[in-house]
C-alpha positions in Angstrom: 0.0 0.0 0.0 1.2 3.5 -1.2 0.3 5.7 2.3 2.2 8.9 1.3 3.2 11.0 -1.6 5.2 14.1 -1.6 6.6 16.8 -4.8 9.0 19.1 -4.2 12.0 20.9 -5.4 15.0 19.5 -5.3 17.2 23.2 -5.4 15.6 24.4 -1.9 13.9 21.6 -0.9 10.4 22.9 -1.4 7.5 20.9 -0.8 4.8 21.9 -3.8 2.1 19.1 -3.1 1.3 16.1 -0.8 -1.3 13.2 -0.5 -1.7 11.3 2.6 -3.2 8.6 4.1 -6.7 9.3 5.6 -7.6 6.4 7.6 -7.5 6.5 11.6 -5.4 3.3 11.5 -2.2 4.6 10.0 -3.2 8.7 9.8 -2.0 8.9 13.6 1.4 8.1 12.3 1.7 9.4 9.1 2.7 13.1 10.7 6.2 11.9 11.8 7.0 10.1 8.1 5.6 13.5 6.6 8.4 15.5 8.7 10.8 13.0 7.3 10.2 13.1 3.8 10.2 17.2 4.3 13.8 16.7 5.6 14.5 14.1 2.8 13.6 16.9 0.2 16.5 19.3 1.8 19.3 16.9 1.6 19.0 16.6 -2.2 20.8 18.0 -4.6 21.7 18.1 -8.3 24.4 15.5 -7.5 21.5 12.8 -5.7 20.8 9.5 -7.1 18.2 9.4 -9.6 16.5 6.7 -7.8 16.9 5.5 -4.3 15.1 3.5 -1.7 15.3 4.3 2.2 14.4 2.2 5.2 12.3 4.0 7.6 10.9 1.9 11.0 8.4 -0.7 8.9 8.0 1.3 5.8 10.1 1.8 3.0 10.4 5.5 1.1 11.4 5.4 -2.5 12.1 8.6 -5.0 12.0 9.5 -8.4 14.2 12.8 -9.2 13.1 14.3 -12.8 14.2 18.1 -13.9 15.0 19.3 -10.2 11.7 18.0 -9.0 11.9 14.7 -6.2 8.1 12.8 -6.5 8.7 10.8 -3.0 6.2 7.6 -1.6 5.9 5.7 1.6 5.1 2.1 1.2 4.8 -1.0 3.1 7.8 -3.2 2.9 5.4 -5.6 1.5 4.5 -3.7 -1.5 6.9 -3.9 -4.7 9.3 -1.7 -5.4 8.6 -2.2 -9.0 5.4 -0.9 -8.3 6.0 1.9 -6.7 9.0 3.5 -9.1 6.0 2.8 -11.9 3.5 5.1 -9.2 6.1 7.7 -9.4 7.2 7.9 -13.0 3.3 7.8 -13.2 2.7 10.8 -11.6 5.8 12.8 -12.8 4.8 12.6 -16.3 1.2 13.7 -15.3 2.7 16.6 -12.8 4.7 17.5 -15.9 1.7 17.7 -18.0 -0.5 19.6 -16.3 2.0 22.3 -14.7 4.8 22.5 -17.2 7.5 24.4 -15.8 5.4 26.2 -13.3 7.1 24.6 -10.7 10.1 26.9 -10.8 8.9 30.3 -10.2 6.2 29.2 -7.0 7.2 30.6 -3.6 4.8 28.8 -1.4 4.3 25.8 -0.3 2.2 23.3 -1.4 1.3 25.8 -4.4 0.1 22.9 -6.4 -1.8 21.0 -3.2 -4.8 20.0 -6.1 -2.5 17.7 -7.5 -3.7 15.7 -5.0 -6.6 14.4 -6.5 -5.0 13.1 -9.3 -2.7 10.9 -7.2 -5.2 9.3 -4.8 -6.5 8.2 -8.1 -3.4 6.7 -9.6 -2.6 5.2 -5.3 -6.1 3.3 -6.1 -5.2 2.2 -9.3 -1.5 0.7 -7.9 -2.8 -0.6 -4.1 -5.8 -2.0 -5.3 -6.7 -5.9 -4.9 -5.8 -6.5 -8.2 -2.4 -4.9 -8.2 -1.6 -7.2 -4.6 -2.4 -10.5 -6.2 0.2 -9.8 -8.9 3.2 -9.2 -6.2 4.3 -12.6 -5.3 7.4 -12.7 -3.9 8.1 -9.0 -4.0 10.6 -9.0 -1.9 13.1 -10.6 -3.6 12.3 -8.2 -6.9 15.1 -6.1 -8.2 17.5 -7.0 -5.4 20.4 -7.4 -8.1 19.0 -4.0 -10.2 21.9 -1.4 -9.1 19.6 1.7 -10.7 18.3 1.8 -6.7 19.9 2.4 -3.8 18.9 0.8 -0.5 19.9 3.0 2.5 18.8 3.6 5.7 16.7 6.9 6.5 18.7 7.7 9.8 21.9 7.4 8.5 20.7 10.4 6.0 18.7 12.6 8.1 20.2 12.3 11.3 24.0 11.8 10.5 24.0 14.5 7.6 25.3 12.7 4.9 24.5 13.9 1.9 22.7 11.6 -0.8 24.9 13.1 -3.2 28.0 11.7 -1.1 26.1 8.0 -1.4 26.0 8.1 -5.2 30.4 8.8 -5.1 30.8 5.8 -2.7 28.5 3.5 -5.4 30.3 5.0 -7.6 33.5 4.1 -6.5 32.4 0.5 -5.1 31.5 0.0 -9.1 35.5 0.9 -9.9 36.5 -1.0 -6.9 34.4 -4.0 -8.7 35.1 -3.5 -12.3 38.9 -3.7 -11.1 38.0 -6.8 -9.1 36.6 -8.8 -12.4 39.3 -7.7 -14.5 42.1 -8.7 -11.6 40.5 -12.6 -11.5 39.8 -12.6 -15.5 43.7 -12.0 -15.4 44.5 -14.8 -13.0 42.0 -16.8 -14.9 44.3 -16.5 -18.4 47.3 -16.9 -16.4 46.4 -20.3 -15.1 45.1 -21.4 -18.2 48.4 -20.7 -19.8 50.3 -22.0 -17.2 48.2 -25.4 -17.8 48.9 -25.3 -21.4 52.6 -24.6 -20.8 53.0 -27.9 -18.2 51.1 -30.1 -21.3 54.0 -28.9 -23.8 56.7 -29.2 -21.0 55.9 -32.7 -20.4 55.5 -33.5 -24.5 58.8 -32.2 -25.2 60.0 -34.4 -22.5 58.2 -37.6 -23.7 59.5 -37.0 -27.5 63.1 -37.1 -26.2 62.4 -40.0 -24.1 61.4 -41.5 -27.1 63.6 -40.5 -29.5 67.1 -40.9 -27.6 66.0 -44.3 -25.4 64.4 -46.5 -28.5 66.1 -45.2 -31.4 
């Protein structure tokens, strides 16, 4: 289940419309994870992953950065991430649509709140019965997909770090693996050749054998 969406402006973190869960079960909560994806807005920058996912208590926050806009949603950790990077792309494009580039020269917040009843359309459309009984085993899906990255919400909001600093150190843990493959790919050839050179060593030795012992 999607329970919250946030826009907002990546350059000075400005929230421009939100959509949140209404029912008394999970509303009583949804205050606190509202506060957090304000503060999640003001640690981007132009430098930030395109697409990350955080960990937050029992839910999961993904975002979707297009043109210095961040569309955020808090899920269930049940619910597929697949699914809810489609829910974002979905509404971006339709955000994109309607407002243009309106989005740059608003001042206030939550300028464009009526968005809002565009996206508890689409949240139907993506949490509805339907949509669940097509998620088995979700929570293995895109594990190995490195377009995400899986952090926890803490470690970003109450240590500082930057997400921009989190998209160097994937960066350089790629290096760090490319160099990796091509180090054992290396070792690889070098045993092989090794292998080959022992077969000829020990051929050589045989057709002397031969040739000086019988003949």
């Amino acid at each position: 289940m999607i329970l919250l969406t946030m826009i907002g402006r990546v350059t000075d973190g400005l929230p421009l419309s939100a959509s949140i869960q209404e029912d008394e079960q999970t509303g009583r909560d949804m205050v606190e994870y509202q506060n957090q994806a304000k503060q999640l807005l003001k640690k981007l920058s132009p430098r930030s992953p395109a697409t990350c996912s955080l960990e937050s208590g029992k839910y999961l926050f993904h975002y979707l950065i297009s043109s210095d806009l961040c569309f955020i949603c808090l899920c269930e950790k049940t619910f597929s991430k697949q699914q809810a990077f489609d829910f974002l792309e979905d509404i971006s494009r339709e955000f994109f649509s309607q407002y243009g580039q309106r989005y740059q020269t608003v001042a206030r917040p939550y300028g464009f709140i009526e968005f809002d009843t565009y996206i508890q359309r689409v949240k139907k459309q993506f949490s509805g019965a339907g949509a669940r009984r097509k998620l088995v085993g979700v929570n293995s899906e895109l594990q190995g997909i490195q377009r995400q990255m899986m952090q926890n919400i803490d470690d970003v909001l109450q240590r500082g770090e930057k997400l921009s600093d989190l998209d160097l150190k994937a960066s350089e843990l790629h290096i760090m693996s490319s160099k990796y493959s091509k180090g054992a790919k290396d070792l690889n050839s070098y045993t092989q050749y090794a292998k080959y050179g022992a077969v000829f060593f020990l051929l050589i030795i045989l057709v002397l054998y031969l040739r000086f012992w019988w003949f």
